[in-house]
N, CA, C and O of each residue as an XYZ file, in Angstrom:
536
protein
N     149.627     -6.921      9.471
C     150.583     -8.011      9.553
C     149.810     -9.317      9.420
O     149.132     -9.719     10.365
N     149.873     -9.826      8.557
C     148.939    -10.793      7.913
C     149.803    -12.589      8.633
O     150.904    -13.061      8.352
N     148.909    -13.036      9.410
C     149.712    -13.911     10.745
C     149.055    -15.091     10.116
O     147.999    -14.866      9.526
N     149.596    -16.550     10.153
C     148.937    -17.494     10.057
C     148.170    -17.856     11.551
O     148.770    -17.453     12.548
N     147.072    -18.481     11.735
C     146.503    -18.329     12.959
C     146.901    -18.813     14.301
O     146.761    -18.426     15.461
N     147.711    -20.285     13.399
C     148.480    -21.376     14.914
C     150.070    -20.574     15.199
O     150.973    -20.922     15.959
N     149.985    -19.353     14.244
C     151.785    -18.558     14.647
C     151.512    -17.382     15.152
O     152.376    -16.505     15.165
N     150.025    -17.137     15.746
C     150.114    -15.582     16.216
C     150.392    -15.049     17.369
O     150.455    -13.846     17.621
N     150.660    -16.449     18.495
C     151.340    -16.155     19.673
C     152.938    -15.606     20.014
O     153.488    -14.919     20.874
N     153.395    -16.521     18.514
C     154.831    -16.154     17.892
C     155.114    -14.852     17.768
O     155.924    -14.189     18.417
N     154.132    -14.396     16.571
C     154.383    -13.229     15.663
C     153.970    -12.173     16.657
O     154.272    -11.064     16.215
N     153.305    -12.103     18.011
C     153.133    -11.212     18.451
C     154.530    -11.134     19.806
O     155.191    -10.101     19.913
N     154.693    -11.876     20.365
C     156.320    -12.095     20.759
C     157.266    -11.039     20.051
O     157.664     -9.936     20.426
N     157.510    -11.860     18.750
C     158.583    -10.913     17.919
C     158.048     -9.513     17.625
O     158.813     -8.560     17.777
N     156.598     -9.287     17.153
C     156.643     -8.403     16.491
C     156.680     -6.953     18.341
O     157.206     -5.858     18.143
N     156.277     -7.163     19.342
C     156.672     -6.274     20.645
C     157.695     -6.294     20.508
O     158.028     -5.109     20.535
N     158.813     -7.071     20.312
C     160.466     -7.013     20.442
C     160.867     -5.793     19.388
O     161.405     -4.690     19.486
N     160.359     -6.529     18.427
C     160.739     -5.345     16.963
C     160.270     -4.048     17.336
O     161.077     -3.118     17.326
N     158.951     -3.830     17.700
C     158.382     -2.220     18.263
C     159.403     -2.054     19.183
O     159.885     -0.955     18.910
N     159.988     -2.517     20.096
C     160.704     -1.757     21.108
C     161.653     -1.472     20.849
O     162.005     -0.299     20.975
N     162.650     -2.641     20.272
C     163.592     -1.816     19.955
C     163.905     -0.786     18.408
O     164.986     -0.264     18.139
N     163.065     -0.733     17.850
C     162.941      0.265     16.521
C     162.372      1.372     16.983
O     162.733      2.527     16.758
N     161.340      0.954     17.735
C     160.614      2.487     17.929
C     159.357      2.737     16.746
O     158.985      3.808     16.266
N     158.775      1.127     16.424
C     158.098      2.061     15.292
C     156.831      0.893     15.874
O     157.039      0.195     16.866
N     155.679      0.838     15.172
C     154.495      0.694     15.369
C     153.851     -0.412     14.440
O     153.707      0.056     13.310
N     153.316     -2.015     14.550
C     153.425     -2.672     13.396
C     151.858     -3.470     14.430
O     151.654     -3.917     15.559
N     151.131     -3.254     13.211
C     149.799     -3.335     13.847
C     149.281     -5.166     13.291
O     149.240     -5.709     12.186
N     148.973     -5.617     14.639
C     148.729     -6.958     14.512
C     147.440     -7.296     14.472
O     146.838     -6.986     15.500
N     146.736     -7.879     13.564
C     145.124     -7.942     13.459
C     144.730     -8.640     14.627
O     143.645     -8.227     15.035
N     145.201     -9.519     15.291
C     144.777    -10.451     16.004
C     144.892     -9.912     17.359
O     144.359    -10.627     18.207
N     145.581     -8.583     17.896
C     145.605     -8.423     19.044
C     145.926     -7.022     19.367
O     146.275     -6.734     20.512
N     145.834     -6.112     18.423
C     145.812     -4.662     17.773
C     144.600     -4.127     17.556
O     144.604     -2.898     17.504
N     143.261     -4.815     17.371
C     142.881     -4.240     16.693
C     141.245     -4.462     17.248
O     140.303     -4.559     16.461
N     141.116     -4.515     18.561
C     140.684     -4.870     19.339
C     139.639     -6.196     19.005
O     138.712     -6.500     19.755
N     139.814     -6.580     18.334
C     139.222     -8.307     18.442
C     139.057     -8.954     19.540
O     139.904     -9.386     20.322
N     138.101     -8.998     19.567
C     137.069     -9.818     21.252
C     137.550    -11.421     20.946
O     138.150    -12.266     21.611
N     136.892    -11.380     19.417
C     136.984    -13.015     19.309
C     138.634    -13.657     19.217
O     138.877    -14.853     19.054
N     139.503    -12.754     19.338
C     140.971    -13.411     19.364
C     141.345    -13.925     20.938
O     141.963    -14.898     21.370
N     140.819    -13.050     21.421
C     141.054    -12.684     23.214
C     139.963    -14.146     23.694
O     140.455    -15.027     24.398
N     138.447    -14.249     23.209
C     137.985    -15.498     23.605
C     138.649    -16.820     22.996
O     138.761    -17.634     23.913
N     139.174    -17.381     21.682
C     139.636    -18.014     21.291
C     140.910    -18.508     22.457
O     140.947    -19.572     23.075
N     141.679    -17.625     22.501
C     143.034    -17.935     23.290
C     142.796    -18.213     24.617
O     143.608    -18.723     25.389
N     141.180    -17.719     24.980
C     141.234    -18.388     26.384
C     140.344    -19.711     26.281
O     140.185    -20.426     27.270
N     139.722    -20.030     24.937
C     139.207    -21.351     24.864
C     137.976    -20.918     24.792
O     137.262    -21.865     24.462
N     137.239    -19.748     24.969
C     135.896    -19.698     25.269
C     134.811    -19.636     23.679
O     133.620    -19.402     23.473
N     135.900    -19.958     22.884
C     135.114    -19.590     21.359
C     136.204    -20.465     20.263
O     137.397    -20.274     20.025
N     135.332    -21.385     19.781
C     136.242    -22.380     18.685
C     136.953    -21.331     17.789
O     136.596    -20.153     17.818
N     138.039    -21.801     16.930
C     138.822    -20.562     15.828
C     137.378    -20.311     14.821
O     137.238    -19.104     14.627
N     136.458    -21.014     14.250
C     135.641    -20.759     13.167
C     134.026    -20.124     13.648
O     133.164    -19.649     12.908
N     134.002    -20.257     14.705
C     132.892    -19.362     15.646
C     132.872    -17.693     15.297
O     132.299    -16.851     15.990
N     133.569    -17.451     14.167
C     133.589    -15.733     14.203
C     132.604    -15.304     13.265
O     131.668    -15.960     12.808
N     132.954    -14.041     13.019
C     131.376    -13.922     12.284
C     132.457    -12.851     10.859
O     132.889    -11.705     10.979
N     132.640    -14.159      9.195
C     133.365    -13.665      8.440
C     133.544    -12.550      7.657
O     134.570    -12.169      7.094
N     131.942    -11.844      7.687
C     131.689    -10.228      7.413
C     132.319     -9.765      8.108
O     132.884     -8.833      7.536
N     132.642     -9.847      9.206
C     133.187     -8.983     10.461
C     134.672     -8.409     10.273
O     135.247     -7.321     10.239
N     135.009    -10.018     10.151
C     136.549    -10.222     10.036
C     137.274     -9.574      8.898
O     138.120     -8.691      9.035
N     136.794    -10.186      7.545
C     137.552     -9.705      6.355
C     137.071     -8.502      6.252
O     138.061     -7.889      5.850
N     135.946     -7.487      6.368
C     135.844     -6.265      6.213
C     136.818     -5.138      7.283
O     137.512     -4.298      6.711
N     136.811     -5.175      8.415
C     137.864     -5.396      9.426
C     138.994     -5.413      8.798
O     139.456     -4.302      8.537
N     139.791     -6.632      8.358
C     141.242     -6.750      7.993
C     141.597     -5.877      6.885
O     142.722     -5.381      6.937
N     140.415     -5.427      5.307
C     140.918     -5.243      4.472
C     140.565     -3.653      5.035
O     141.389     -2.906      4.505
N     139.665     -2.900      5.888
C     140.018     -1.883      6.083
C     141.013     -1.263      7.008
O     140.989     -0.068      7.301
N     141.961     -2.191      7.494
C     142.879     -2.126      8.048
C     144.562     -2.616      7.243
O     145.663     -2.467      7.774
N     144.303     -3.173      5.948
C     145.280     -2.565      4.952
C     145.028     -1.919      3.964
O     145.875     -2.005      3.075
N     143.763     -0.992      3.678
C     143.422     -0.130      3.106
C     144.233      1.020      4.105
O     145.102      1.689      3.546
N     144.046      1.194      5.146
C     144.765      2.431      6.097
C     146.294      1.919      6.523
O     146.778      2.295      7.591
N     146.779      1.331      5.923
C     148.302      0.678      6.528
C     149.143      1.198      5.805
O     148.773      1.469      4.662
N     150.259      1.454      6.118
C     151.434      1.274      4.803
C     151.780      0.361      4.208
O     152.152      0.438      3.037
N     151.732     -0.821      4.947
C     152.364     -1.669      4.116
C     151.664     -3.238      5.050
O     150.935     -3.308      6.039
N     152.460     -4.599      3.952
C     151.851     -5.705      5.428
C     153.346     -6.559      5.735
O     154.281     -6.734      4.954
N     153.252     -6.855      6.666
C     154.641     -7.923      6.862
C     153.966     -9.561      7.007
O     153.616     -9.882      8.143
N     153.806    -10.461      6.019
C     153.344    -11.513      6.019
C     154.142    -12.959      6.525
O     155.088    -13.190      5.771
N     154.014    -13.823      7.443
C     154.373    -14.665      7.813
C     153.828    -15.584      6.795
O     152.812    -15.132      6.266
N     154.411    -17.387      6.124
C     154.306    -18.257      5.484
C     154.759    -19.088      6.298
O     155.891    -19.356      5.896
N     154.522    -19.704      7.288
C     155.474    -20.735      7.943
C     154.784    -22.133      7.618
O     155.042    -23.089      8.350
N     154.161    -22.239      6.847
C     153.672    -24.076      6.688
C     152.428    -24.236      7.344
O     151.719    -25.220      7.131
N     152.117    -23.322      8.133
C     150.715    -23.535      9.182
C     149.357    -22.753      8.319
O     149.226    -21.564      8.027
N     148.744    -23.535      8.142
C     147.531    -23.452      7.731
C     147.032    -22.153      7.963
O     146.646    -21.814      9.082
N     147.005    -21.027      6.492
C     146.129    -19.380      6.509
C     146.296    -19.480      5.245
O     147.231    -19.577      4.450
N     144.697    -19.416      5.236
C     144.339    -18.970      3.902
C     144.006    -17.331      4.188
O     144.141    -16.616      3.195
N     143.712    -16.864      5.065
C     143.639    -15.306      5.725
C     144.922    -14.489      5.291
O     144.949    -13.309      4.938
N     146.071    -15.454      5.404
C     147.470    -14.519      5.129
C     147.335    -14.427      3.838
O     147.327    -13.309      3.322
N     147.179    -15.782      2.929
C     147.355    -15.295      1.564
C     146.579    -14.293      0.753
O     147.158    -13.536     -0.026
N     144.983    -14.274      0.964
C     144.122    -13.393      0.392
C     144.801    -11.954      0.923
O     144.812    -10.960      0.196
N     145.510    -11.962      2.622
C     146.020    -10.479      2.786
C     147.083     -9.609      1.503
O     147.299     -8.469      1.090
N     147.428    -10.742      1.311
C     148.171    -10.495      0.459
C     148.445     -9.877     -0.855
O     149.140     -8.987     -1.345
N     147.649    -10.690     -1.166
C     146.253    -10.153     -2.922
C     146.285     -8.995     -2.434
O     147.172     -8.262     -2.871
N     145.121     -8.301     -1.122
C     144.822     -7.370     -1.251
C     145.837     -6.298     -1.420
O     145.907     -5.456     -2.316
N     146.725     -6.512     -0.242
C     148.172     -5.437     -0.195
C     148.066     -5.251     -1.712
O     147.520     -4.293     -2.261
N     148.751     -6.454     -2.417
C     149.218     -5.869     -3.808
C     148.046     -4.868     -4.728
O     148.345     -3.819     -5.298
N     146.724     -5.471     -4.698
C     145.670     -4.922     -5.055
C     146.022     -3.355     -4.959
O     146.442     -2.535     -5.775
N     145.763     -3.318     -3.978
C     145.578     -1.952     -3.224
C     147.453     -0.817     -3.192
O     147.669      0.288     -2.694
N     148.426     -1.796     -3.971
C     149.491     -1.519     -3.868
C     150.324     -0.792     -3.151
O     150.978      0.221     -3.397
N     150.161     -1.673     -1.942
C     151.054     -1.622     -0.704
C     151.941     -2.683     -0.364
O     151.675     -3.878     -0.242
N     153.098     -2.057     -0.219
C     154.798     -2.601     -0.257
C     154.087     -4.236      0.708
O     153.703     -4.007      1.855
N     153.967     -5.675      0.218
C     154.035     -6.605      0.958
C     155.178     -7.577      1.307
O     155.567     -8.441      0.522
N     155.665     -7.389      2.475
C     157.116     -7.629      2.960
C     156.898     -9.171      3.348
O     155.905     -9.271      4.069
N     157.463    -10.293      3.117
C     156.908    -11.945      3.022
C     157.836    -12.665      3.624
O     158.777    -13.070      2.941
N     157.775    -12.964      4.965
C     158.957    -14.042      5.703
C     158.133    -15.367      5.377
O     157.043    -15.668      5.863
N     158.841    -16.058      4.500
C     158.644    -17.558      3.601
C     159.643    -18.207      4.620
O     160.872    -18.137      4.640
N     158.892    -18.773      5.352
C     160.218    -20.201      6.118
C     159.542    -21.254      5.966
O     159.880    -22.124      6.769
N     158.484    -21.638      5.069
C     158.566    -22.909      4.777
C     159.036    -23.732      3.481
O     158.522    -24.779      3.087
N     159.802    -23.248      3.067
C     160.291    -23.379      1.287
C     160.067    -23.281      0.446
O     160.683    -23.728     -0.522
N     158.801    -22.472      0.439
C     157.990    -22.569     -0.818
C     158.458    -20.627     -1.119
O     157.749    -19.921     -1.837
N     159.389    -20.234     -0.601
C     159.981    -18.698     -1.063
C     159.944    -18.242     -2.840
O     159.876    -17.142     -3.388
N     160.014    -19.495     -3.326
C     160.210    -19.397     -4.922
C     159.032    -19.471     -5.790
O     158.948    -19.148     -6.975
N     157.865    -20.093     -4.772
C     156.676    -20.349     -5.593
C     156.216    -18.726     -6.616
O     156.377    -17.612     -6.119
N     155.704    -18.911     -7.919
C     155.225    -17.812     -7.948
C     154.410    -16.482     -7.859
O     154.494    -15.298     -8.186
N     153.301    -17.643     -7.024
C     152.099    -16.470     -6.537
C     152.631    -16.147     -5.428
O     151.694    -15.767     -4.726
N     154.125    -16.030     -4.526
C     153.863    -15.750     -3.259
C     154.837    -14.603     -3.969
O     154.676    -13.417     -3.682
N     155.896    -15.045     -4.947
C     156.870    -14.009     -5.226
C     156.087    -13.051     -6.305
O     156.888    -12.178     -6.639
N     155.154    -12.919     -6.807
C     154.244    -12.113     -7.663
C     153.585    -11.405     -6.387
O     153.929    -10.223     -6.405
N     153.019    -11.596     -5.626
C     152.118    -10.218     -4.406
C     153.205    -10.492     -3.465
O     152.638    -11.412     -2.877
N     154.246    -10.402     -2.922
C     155.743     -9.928     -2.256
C     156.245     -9.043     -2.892
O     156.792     -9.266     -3.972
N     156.167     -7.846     -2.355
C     157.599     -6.382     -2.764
C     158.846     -7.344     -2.215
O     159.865     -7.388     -2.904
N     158.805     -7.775     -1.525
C     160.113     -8.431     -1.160
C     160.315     -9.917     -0.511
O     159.341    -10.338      0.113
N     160.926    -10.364     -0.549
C     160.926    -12.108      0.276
C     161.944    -12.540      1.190
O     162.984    -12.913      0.646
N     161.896    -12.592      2.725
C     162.720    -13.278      3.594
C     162.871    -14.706      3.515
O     161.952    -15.214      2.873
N     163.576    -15.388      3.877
C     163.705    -16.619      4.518
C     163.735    -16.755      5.684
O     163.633    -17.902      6.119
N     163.863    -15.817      6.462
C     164.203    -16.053      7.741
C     163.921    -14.602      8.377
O     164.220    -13.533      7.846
N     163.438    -14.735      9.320
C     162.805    -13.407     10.341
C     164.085    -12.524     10.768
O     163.852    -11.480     11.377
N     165.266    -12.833     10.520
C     166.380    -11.997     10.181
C     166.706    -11.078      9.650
O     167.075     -9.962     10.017
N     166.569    -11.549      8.737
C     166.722    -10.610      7.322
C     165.904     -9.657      6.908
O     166.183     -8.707      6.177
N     164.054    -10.154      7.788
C     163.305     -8.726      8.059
C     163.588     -7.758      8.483
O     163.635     -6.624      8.005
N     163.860     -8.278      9.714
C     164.776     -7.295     10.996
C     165.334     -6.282     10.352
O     164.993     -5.105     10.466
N     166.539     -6.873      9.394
C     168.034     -6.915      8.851
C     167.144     -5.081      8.313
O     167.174     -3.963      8.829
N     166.650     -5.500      7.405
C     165.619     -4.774      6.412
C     165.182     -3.565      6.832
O     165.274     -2.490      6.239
N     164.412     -3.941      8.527
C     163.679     -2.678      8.727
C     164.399     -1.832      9.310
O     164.121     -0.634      9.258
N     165.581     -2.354     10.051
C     166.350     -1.514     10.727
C     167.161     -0.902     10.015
O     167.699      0.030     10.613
N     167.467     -1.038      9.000
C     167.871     -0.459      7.428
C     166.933      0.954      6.809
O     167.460      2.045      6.590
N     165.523      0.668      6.602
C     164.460      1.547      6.392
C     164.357      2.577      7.844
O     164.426      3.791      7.650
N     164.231      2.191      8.931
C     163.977      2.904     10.085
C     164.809      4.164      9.864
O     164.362      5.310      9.903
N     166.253      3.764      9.593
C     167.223      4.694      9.593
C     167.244      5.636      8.557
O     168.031      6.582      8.595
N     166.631      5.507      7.839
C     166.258      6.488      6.374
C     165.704      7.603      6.926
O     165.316      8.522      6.205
């Protein structure tokens, strides 16, 4: 689940709500996946760029190399992390599911690596609880 970094307190909020009531399992890099440096960051004890970037991107892309799929947040907040996730998903051609709430839903590199495009964290929902039931 490819998070912009200042929305991952958000995305991890919603995304426990969504596991509970679906019943299904949606793995968050930032707090899934046992990352030390997410856990020091949030308590202040380590700036956001203090990480070590071999770590990280080898880490993330072997963790959508083993995924089904990614659910990508766009909200206007600064990740360049979400977009390269993105590339890779498609790379690696895995379904990348894209909640766009900052208006840029139409651009074409976001709608070229998106299997699909939200506007609104609704219509994800809307989506998975749709797929769940399959």
């Amino acid at each position: 689940m490819p998070i912009p970094f200042d929305f991952r307190k958000e995305a991890r909020a919603w995304e426990l709500g969504i596991e509970k009531k679906l019943g299904i399992e949606i793995l968050n890099p930032f707090y899934d996946t046992g990352r030390q440096d997410a856990k020091d960051i949030d308590a202040g004890r380590l700036a956001r760029y203090q990480i070590d970037p071999i770590e990280i991107v080898e880490r993330d892309i072997d963790w959508i190399k083993r995924g089904k799929g990614l659910i990508a947040f766009i909200t206007g907040d600064l990740s360049y992390g979400t977009i390269q996730e993105m590339v890779y998903g498609t790379m690696l051609k895995k379904p990348v599911y894209s909640v766009i709430t900052n208006g840029h839903d139409k651009h074409p590199w976001l709608q070229y690596h998106s299997t699909k495009v939200f506007t609104e964290i609704g219509e994800l929902e809307t989506f998975l609880e749709n797929d769940v039931k399959k």
